[in-house]
Backbone as ProteinMPNN parsed JSONL, in Angstrom:
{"seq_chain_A": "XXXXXXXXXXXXXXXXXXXXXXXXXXXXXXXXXXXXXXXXXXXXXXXXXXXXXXXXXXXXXXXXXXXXXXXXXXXXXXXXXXXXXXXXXXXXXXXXXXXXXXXXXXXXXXXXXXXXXXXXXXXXXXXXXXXXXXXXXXXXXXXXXXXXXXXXXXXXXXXXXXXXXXXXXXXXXXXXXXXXXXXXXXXXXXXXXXXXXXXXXXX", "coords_chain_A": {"N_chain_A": [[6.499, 12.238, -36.824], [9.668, 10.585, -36.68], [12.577, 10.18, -37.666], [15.834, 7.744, -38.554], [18.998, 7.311, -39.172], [20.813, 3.842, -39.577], [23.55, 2.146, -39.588], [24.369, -0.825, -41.341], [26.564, -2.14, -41.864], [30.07, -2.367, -43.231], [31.872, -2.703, -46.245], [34.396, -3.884, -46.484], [37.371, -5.064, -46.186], [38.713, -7.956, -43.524], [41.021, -6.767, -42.211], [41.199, -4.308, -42.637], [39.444, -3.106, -40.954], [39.76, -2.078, -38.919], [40.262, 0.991, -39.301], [38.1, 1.792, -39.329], [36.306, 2.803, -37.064], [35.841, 4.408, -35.31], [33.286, 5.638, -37.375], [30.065, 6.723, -37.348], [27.023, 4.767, -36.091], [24.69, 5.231, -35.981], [22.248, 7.224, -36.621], [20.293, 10.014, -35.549], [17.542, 11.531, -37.564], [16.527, 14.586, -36.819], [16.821, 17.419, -38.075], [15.266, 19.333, -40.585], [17.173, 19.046, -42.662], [19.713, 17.09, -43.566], [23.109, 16.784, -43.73], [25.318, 14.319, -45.643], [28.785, 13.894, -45.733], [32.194, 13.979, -46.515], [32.861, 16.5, -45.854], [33.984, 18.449, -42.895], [32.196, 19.863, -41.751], [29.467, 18.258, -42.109], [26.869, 16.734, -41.537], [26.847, 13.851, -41.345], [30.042, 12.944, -40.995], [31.531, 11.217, -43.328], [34.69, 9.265, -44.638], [35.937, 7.583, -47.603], [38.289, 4.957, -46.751], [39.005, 3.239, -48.722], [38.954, 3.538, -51.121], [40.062, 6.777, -51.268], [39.139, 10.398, -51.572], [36.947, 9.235, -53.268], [34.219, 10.142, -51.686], [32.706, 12.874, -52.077], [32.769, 15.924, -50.427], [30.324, 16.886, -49.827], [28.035, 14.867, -49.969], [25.456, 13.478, -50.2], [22.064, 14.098, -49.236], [19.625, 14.294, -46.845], [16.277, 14.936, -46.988], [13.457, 16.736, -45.097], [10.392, 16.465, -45.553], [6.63, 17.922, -46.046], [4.598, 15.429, -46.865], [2.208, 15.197, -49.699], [-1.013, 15.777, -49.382], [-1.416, 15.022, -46.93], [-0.525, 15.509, -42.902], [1.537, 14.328, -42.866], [5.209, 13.858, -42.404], [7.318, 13.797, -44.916], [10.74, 11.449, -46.452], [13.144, 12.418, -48.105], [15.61, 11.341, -50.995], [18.875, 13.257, -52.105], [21.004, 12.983, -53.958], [24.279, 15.079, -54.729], [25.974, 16.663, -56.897], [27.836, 15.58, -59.304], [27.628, 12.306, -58.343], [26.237, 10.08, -58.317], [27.32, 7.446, -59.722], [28.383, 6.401, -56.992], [26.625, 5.991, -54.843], [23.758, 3.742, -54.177], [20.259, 3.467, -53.926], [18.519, 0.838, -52.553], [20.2, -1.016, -53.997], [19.956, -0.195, -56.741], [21.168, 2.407, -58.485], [20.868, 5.026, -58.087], [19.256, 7.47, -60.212], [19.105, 10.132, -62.215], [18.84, 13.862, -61.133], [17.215, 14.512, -59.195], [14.889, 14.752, -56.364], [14.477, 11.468, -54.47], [11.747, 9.993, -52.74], [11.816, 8.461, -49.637], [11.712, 5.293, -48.172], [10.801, 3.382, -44.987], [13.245, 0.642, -44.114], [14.796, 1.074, -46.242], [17.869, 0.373, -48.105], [20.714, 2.117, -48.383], [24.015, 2.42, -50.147], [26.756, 4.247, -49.586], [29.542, 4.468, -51.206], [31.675, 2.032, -49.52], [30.233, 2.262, -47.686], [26.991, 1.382, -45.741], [24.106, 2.195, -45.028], [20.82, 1.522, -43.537], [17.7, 3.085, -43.846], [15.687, 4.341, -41.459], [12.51, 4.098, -40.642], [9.881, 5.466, -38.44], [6.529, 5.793, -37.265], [3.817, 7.696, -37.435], [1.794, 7.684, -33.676], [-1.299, 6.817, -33.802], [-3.862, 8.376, -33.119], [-7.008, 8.291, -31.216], [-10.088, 9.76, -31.82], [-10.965, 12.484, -29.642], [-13.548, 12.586, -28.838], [-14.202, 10.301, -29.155], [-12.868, 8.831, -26.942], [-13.514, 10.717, -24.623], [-15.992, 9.867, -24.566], [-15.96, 6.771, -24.087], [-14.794, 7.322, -21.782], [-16.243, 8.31, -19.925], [-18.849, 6.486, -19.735], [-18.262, 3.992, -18.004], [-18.595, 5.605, -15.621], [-21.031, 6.737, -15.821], [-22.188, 4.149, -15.56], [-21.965, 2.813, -13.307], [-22.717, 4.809, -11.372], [-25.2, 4.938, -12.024], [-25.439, 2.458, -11.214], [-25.229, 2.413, -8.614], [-26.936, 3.937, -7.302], [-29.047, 2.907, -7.731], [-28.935, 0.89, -6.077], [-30.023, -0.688, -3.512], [-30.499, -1.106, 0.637], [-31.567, -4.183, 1.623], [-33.668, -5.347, 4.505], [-33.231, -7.57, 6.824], [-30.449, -8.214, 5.112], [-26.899, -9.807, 5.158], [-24.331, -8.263, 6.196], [-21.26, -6.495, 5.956], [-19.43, -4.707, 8.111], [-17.111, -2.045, 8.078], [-14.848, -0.955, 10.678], [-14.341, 1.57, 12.369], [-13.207, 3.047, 14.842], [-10.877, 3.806, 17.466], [-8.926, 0.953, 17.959], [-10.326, -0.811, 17.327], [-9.775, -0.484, 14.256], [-10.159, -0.474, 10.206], [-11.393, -3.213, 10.624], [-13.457, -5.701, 9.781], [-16.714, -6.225, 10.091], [-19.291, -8.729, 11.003], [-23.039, -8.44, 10.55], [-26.414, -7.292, 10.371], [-29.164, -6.118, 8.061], [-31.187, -3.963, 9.906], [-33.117, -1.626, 9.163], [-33.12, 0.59, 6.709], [-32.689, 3.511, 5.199], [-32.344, 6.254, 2.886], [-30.084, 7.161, 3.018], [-28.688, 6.138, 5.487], [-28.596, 3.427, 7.222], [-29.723, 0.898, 9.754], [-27.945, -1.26, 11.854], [-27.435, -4.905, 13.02], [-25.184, -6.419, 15.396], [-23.555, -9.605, 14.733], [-21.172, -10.583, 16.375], [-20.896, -8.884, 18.962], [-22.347, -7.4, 21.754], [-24.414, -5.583, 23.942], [-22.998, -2.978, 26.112], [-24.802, -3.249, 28.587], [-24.702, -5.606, 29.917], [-27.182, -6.859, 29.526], [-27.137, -8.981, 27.629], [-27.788, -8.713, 24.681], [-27.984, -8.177, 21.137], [-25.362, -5.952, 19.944], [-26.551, -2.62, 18.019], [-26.38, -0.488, 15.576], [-26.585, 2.52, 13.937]], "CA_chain_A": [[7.111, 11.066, -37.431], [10.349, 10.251, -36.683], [13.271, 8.902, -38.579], [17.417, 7.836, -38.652], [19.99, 6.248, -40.057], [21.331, 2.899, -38.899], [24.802, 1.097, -40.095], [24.112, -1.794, -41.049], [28.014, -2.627, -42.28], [30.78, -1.213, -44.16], [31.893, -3.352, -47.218], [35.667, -3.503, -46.695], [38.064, -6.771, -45.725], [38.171, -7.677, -42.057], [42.116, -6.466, -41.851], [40.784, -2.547, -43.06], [38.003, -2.225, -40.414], [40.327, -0.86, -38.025], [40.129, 2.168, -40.216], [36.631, 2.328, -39.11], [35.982, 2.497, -35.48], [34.524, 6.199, -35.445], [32.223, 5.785, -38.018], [28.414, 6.412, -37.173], [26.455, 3.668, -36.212], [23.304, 5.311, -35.578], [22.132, 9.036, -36.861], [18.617, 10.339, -35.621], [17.443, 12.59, -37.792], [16.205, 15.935, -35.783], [16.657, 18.155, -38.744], [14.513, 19.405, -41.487], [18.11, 18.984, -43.826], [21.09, 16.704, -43.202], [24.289, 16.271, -45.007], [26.334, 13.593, -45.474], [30.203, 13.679, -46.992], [33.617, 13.945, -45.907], [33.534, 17.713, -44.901], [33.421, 18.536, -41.072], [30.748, 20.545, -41.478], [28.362, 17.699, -43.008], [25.923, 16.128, -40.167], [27.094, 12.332, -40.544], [31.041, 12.77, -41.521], [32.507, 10.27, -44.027], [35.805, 9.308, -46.11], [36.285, 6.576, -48.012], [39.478, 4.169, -46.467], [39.383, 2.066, -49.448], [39.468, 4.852, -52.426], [40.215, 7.759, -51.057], [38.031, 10.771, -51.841], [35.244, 8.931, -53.276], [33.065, 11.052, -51.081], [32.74, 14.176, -51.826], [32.615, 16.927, -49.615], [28.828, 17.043, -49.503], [27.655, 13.817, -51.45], [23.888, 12.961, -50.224], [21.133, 14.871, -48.507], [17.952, 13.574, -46.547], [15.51, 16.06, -46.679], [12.366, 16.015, -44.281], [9.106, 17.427, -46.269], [5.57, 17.274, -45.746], [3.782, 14.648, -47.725], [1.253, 15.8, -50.079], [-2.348, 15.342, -49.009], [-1.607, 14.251, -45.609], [-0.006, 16.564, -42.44], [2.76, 13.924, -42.166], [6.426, 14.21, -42.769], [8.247, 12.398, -45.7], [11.939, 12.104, -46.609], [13.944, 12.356, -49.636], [17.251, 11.175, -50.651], [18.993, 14.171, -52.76], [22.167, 12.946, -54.864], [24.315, 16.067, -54.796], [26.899, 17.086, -57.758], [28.1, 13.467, -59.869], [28.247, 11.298, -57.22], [25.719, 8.773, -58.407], [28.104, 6.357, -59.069], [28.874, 6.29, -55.48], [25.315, 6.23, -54.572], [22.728, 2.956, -54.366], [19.168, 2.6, -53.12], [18.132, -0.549, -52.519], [21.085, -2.454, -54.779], [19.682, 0.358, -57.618], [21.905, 3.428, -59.16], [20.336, 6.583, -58.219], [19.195, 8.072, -61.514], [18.907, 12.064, -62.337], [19.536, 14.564, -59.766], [15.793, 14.189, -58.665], [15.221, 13.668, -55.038], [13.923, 10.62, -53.85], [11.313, 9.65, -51.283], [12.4, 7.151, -48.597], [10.544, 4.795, -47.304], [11.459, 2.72, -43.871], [14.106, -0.134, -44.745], [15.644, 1.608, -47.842], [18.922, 0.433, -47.888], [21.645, 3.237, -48.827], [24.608, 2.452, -50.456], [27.521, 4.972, -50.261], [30.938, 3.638, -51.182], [31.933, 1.218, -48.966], [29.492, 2.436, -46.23], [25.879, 0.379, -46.123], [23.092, 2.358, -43.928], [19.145, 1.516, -43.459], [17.002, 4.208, -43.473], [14.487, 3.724, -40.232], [11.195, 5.438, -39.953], [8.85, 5.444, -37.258], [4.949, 5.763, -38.019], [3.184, 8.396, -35.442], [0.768, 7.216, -33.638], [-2.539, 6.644, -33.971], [-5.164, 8.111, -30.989], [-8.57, 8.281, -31.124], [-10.858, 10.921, -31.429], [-11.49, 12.717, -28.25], [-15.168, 12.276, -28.492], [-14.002, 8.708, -28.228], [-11.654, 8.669, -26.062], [-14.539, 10.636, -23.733], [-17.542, 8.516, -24.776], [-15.718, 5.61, -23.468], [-14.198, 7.35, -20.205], [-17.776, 8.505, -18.914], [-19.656, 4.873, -19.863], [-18.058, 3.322, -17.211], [-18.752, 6.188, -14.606], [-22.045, 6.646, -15.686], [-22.867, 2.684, -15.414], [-21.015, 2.685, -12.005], [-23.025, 5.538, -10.869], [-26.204, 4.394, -11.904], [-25.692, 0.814, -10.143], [-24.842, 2.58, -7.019], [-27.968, 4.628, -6.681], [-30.202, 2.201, -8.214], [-28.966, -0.35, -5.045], [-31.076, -0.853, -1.953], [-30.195, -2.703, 1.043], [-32.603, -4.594, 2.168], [-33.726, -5.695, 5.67], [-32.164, -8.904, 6.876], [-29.742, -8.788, 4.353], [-26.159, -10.041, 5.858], [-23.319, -7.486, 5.344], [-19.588, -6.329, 6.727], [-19.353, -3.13, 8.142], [-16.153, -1.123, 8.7], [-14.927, -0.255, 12.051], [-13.025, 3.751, 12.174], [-13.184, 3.184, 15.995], [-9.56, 3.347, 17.705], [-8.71, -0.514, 18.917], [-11.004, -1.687, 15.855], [-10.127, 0.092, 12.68], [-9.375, -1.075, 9.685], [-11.3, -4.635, 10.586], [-15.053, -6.058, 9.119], [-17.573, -7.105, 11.451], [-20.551, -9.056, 10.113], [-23.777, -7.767, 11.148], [-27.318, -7.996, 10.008], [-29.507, -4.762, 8.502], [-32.318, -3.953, 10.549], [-33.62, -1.075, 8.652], [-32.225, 1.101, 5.222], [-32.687, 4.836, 4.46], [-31.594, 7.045, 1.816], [-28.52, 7.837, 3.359], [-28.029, 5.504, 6.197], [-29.115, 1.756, 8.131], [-29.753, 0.183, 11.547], [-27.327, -2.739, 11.388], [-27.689, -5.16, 14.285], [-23.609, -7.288, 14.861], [-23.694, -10.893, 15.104], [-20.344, -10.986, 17.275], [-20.758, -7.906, 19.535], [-23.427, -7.644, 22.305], [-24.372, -4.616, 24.069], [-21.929, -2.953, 27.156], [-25.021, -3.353, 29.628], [-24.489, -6.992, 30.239], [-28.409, -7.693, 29.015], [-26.946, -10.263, 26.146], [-28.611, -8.111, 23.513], [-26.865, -7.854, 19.828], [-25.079, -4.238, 19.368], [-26.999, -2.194, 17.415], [-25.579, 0.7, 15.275], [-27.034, 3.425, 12.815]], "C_chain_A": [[8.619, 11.252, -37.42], [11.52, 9.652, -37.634], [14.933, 8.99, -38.248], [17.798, 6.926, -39.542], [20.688, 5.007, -39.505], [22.131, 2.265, -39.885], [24.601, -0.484, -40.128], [25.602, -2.544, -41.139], [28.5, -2.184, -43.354], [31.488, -2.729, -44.789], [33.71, -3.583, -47.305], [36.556, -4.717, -46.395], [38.461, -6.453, -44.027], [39.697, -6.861, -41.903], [41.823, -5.019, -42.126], [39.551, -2.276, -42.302], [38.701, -1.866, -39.338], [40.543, 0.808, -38.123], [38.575, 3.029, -39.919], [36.011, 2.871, -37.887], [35.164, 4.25, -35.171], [33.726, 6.495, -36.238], [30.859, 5.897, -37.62], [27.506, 5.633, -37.756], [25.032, 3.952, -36.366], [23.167, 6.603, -35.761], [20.747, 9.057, -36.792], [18.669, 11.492, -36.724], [16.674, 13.541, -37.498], [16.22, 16.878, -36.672], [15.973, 18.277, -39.84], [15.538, 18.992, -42.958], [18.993, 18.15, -43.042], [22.051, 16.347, -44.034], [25.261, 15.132, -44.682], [27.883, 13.38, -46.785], [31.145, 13.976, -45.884], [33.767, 15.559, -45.236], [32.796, 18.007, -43.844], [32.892, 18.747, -40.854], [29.595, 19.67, -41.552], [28.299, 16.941, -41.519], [26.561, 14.687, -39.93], [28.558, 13.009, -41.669], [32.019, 11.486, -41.954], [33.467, 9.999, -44.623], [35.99, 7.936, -46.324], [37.843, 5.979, -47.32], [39.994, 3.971, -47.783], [39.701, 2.816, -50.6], [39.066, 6.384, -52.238], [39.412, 8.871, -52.002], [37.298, 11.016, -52.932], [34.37, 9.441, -52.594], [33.011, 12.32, -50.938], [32.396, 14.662, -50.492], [31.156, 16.8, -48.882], [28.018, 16.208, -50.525], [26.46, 13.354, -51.148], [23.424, 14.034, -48.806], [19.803, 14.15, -48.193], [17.765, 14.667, -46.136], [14.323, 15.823, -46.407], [11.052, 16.809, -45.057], [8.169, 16.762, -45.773], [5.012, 16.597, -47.087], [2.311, 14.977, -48.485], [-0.026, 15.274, -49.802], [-2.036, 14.925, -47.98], [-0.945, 15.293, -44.123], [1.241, 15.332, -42.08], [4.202, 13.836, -42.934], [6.793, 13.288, -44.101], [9.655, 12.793, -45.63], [12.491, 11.579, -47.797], [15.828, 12.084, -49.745], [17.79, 12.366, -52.028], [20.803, 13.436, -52.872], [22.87, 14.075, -55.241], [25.984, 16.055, -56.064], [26.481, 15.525, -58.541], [28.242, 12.866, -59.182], [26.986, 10.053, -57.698], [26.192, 7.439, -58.587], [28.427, 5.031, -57.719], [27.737, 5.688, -54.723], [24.137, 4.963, -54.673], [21.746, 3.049, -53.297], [18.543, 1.554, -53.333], [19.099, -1.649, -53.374], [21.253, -1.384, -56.302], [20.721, 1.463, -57.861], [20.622, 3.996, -58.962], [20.428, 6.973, -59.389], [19.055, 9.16, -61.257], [19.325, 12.768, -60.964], [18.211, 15.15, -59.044], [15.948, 14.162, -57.217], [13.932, 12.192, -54.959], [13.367, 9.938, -52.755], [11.546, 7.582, -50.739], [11.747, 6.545, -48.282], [11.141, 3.837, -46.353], [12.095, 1.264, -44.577], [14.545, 0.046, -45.796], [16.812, 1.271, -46.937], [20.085, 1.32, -48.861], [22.871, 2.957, -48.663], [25.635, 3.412, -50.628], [28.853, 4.38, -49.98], [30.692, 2.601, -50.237], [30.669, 1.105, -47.664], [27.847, 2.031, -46.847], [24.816, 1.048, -45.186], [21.416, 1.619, -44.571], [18.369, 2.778, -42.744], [15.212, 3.715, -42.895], [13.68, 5.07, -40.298], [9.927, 5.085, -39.144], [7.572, 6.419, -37.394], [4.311, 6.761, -36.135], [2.09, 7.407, -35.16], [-0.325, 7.287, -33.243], [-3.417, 7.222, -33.095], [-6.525, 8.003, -31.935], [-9.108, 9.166, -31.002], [-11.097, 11.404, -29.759], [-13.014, 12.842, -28.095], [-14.955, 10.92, -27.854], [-13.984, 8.138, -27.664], [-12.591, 8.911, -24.628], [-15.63, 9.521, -23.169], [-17.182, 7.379, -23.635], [-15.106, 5.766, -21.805], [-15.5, 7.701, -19.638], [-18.64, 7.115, -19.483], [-19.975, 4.648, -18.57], [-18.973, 3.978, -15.826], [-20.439, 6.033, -14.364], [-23.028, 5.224, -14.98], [-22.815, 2.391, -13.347], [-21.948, 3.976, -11.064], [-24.52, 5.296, -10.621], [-26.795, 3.059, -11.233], [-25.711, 1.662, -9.225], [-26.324, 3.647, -6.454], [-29.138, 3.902, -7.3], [-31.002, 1.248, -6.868], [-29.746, -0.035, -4.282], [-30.329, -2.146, -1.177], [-31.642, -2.973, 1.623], [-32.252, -5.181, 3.754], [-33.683, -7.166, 5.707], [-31.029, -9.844, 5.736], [-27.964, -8.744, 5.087], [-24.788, -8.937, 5.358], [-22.016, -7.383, 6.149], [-19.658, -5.176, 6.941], [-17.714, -2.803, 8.817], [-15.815, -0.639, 9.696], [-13.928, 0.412, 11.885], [-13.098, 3.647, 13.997], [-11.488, 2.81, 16.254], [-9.515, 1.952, 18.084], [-9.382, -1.459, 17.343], [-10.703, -1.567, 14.771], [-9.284, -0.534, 12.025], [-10.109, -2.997, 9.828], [-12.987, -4.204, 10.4], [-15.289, -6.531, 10.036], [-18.99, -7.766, 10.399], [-21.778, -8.479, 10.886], [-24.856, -8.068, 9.775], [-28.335, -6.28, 9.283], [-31.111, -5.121, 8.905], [-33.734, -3.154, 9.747], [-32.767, 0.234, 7.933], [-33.091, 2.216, 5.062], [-32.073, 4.82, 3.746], [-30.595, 7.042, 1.954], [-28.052, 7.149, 4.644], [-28.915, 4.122, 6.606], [-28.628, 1.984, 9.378], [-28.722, -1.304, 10.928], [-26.965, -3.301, 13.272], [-25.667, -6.109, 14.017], [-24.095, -8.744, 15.304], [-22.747, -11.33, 16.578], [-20.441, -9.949, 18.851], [-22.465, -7.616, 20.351], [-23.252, -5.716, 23.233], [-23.269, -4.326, 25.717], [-23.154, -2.936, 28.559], [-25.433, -4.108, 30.016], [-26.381, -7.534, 30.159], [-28.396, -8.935, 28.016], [-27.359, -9.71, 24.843], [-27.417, -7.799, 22.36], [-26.286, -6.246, 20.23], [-25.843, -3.899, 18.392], [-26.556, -0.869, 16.994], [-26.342, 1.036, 14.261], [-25.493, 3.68, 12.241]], "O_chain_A": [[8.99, 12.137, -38.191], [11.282, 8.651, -38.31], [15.399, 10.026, -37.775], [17.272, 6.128, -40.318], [21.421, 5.439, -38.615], [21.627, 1.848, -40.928], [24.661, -1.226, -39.147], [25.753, -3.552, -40.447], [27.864, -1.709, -44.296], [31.641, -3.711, -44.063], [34.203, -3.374, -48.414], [35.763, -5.654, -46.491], [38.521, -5.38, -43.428], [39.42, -5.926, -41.153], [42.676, -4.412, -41.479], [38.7, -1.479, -42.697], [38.027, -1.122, -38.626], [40.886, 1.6, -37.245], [38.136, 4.159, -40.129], [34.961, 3.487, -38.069], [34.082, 4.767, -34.892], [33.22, 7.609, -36.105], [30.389, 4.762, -37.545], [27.129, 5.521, -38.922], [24.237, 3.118, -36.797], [23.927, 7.315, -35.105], [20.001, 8.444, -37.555], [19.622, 12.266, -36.811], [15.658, 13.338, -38.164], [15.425, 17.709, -36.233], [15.913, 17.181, -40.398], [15.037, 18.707, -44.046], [19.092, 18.417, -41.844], [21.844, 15.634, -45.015], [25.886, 15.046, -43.626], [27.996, 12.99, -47.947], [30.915, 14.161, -44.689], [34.564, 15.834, -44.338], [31.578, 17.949, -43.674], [32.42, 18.325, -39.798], [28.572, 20.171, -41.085], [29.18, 16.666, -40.704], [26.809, 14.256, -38.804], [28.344, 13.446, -42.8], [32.899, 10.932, -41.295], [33.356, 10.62, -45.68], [36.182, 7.15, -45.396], [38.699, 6.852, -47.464], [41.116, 4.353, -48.114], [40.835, 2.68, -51.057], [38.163, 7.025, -52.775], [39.011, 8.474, -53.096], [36.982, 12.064, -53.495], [33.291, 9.065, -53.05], [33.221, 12.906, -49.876], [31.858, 13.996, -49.607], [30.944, 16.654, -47.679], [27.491, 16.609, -51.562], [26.157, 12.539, -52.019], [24.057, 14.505, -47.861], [19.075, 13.575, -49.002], [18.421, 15.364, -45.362], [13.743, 14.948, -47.051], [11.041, 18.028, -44.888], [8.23, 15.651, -45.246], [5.001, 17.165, -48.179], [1.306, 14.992, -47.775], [-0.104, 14.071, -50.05], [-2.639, 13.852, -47.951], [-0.905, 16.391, -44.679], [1.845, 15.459, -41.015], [4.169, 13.741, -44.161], [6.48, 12.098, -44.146], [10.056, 13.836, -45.115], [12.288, 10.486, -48.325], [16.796, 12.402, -49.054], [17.045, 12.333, -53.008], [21.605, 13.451, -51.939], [22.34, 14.52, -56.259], [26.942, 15.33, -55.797], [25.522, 14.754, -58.484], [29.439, 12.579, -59.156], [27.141, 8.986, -57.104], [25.785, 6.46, -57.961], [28.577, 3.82, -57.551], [28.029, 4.805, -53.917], [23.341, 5.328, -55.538], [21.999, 2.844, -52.11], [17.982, 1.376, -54.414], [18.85, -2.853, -53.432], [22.262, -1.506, -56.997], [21.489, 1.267, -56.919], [19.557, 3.635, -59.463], [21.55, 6.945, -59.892], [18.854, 9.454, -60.079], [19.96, 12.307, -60.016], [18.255, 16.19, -58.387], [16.957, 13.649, -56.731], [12.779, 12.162, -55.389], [14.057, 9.367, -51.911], [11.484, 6.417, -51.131], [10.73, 7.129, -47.908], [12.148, 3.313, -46.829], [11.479, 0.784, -45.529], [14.75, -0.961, -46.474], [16.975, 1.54, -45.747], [20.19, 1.051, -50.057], [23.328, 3.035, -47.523], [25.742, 3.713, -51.817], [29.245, 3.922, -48.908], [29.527, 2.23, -50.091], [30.354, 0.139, -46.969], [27.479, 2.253, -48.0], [24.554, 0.235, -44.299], [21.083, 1.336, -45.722], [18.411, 3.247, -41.606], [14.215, 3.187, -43.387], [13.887, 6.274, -40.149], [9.082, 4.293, -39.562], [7.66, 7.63, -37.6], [4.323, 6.668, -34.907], [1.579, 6.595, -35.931], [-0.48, 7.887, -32.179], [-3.793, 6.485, -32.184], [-6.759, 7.675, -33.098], [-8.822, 9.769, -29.968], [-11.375, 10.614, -28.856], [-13.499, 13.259, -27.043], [-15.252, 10.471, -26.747], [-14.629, 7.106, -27.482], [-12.671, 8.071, -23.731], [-15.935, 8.838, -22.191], [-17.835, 7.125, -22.622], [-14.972, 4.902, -20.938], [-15.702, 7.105, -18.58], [-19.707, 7.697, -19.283], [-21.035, 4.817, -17.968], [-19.757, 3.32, -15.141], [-21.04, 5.548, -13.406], [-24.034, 5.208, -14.272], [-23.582, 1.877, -12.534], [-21.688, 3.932, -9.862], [-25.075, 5.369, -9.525], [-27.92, 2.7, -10.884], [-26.878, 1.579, -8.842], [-26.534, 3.951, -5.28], [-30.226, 4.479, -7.305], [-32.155, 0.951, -6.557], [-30.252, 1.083, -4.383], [-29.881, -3.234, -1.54], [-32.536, -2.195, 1.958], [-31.13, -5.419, 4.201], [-34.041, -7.883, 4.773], [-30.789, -11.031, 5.514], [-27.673, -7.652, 5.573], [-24.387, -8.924, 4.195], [-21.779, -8.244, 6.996], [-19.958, -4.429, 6.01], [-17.291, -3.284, 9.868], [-16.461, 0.383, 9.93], [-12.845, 0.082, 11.4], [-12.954, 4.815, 14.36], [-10.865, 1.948, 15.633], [-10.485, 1.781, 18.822], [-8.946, -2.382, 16.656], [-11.173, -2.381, 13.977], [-8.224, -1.038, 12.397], [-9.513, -3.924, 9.279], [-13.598, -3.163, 10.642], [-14.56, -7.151, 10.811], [-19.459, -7.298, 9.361], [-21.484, -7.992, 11.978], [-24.608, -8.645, 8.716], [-28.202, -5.288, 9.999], [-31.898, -5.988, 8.526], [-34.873, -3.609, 9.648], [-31.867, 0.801, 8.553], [-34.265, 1.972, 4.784], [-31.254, 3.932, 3.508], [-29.893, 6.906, 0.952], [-26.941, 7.532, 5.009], [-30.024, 4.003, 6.087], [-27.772, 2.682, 9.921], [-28.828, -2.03, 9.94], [-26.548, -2.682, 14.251], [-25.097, -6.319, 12.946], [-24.958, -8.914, 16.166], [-23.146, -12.014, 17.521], [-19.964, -10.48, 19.855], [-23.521, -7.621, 19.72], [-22.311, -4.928, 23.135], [-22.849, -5.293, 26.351], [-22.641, -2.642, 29.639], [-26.512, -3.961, 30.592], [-26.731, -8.555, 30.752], [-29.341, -9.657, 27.7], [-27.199, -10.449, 23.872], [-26.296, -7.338, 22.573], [-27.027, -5.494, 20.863], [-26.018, -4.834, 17.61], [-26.323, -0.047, 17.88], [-26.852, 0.143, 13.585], [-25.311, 4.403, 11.261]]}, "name": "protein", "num_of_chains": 1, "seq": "XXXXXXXXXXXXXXXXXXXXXXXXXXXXXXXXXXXXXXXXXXXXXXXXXXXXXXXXXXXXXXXXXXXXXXXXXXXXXXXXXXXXXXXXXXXXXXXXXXXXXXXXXXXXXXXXXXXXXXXXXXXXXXXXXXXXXXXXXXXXXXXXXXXXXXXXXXXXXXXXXXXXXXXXXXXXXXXXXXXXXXXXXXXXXXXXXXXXXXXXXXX"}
C-alpha cells in the first residue's frame, strides 16, 4: 500500500506566490518515517514566507505502521514539539501529541501550506486455487471437445496446403474415410496428374 503527499495550494495573496516556486508539489512516501519542517535535513523542506519561522525545524511526521489485525500498512500524522497551532486536519486543530491515523483525502493544514494526503489500496487477487481452477476449465473443455470430435464421411471440409507453390491456401475437399489420427479426403477443385479426370485423393 502505497501513499504521498499532494499540494493542493498554499494560502498566501497572488503577489507572494513568487516566494513559492520550489515548494513540493508532490511527495511519495517510500519511507517507513518522513519529516516535514524548515530544516534541510527534513524529507519535504518548508518555511513559512508569510510569518517567518512558523515552521519549526521538524514540525510534523507521517509515520508508516502496520494496521492492527490486518498485514496492511497505515499512516499516522505525529505533531512534533508545540506546533499544533500551526497544524490542521481536515479544517480541525490537532489535539495532544498523540499520533494520528490518516486516511486517503485528509487534508493537512500547515501554515500557509495546504497538502492532501493520497493513499492507494493494494490490490486485490484471487486465490491461486482460483486463479488455477479457472485457467485449466477452459483447457480441459477445449481438450475434451477436441477428442470427443469425429469427422465423418462425406462431411465437406478445408484442408491446408504445406506444399511449395500452394502453402498457406484452403482447398475444399470432401472426407472419404476418418481414423484416429488421420482421413482420406477426396478435392473438389484438383483432379489427378494422370489425365483420367478423377478427383485428387489425399490421406
Amino acid at each position: 500500500m502505497s501513499a504521498s503527499l499532494k499540494l493542493l495550494r498554499i494560502d498566501v495573496p497572488d503577489e507572494d506566490r513568487y516566494n513559492y516556486v520550489d515548494v513540493p508539489t508532490h511527495f511519495d512516501i517510500v519511507k517507513d518515517r518522513i519529516s516535514v519542517g524548515r530544516a534541510t535535513t527534513s524529507d519535504i523542506v518548508l518555511d513559512s514566507k508569510s510569518v517567518p519561522m512558523s515552521v519549526s525545524r521538524t514540525h510534523l511526521l507521517v509515520v508508516k505502521t502496520k494496521a492492527k489485525g490486518t498485514k496492511h500498512n497505515q499512516f499516522t500524522l505525529e505533531v512534533c514539539g508545540r506546533n499544533e497551532d500551526h497544524v490542521k486536519l481536515n479544517g480541525e486543530r490537532v489535539e495532544g501529541s498523540g499520533p494520528v491515523v490518516l486516511s486517503s483525502g485528509d487534508v493537512i493544514n500547515l501554515c500557509e501550506y495546504v497538502y492532501e494526503f493520497q493513499q492507494r489500496a493494494p490490490k486485490r487477487g484471487r486465490p491461486k486455487s482460483e486463479i488455477a481452477e479457472k485457467r485449466n476449465k477452459p483447457r480441459q473443455k477445449v481438450t475434451r471437445a477436441i477428442k470427443e470430435f469425429k469427422w465423418k464421411v462425406g462431411q465437406e471440409v478445408e484442408v491446408l496446403a504445406l506444399e511449395i507453390g500452394f502453402r498457406g491456401g484452403w482447398f475444399p475437399a470432401v472426407v472419404l474415410s476418418a481414423g484416429a489420427k488421420k482421413m482420406q479426403v477426396e478435392y473438389t477443385q484438383f483432379i489427378k496428374d494422370d489425365q483420367q479426370g478423377e478427383p485428387l485423393r489425399e490421406w
